[in-house]
KEKE-3310 file (N, C-alpha, C; in steps of 0.2 Angstrom, whole numbers, plus 5000, padded with zeros to 4 digits):
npx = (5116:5112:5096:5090:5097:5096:5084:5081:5090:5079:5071:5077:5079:5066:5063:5072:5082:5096:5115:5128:5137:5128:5120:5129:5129:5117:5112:5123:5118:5105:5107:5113:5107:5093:5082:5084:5079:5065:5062:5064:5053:5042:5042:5041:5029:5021:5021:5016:5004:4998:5001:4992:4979:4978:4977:4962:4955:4955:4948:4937:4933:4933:4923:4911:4910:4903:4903)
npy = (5057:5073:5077:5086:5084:5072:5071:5079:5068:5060:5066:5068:5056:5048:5055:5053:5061:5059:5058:5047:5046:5053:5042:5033:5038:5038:5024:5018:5024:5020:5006:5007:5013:5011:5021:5028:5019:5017:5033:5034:5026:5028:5040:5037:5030:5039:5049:5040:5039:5052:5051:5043:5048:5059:5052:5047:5059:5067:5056:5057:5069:5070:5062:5068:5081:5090:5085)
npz = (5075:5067:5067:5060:5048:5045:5042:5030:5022:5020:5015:5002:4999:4995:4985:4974:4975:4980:4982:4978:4990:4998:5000:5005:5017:5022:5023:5032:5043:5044:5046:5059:5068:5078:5079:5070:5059:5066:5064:5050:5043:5049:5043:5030:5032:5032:5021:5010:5018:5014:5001:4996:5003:4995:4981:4984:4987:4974:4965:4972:4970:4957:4954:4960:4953:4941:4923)
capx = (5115:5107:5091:5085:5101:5090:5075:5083:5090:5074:5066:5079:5077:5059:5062:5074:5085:5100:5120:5131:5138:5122:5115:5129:5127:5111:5112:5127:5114:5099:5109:5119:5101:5086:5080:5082:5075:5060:5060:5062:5047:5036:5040:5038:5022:5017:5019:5013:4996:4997:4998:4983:4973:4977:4973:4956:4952:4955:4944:4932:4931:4931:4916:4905:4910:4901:4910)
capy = (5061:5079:5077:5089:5081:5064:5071:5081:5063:5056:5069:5068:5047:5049:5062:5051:5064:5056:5056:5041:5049:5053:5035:5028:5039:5035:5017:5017:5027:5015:4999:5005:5016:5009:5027:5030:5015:5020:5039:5032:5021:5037:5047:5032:5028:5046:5051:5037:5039:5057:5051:5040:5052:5064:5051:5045:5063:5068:5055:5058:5075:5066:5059:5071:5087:5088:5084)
capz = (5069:5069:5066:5052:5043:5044:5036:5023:5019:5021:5009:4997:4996:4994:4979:4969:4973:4985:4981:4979:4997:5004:5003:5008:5024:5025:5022:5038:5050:5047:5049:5066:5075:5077:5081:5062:5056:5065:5061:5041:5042:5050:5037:5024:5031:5033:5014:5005:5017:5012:4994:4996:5002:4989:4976:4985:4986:4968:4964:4975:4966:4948:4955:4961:4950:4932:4916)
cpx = (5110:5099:5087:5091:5098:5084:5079:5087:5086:5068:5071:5080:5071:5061:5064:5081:5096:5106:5123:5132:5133:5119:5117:5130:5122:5110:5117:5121:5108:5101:5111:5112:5094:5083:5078:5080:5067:5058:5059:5056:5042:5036:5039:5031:5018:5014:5015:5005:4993:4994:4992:4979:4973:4974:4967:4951:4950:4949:4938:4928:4929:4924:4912:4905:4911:4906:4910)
cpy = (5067:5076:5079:5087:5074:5065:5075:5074:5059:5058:5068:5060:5048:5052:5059:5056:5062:5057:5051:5042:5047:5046:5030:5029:5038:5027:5014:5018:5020:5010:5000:5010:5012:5015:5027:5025:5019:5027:5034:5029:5024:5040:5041:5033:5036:5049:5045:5036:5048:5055:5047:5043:5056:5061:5048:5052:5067:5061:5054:5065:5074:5064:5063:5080:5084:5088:5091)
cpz = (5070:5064:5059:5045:5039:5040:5031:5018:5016:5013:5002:4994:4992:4988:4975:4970:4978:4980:4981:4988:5002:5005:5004:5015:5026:5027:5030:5043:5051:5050:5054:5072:5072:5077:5074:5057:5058:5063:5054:5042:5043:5045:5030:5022:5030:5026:5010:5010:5016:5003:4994:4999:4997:4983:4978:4985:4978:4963:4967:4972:4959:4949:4955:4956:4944:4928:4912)
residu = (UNK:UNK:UNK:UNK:UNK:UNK:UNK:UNK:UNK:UNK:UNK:UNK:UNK:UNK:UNK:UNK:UNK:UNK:UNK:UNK:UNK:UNK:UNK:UNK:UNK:UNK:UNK:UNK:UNK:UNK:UNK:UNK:UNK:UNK:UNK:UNK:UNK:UNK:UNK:UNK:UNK:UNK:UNK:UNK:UNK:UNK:UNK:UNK:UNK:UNK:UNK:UNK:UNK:UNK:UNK:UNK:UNK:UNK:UNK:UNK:UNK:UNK:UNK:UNK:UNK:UNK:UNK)
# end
């Protein structure tokens, strides 16, 4: 599978935004490549320690900047 097909998958899972179609191509590719199980799980892992930094830094900021 092309690659930047896999991440625009990937982005559009994440998003909520996916097609009946697109997730059940998606759904075929994870189960028959290992390759794209681990891409998925990089890029799983990768936003969700984006999003917790983002919310450790935002209150990191609530904290130190006056009311």
């Amino acid at each position: 599978m092309n690659e930047a097909h896999l991440q625009l998958l990937f982005d559009k899972y994440r998003d909520g935004g996916l097609t009946e179609e697109e997730r059940a191509e998606l759904e075929r590719t994870l189960l028959s490549s290992p390759q794209a199980r681990q891409a998925f799980w990089e890029h799983a892992r990768f936003h969700a320690l984006l999003a917790q930094w983002g919310q450790e830094e935002w209150g990191r900021r609530m904290a130190v900047e006056p009311a």
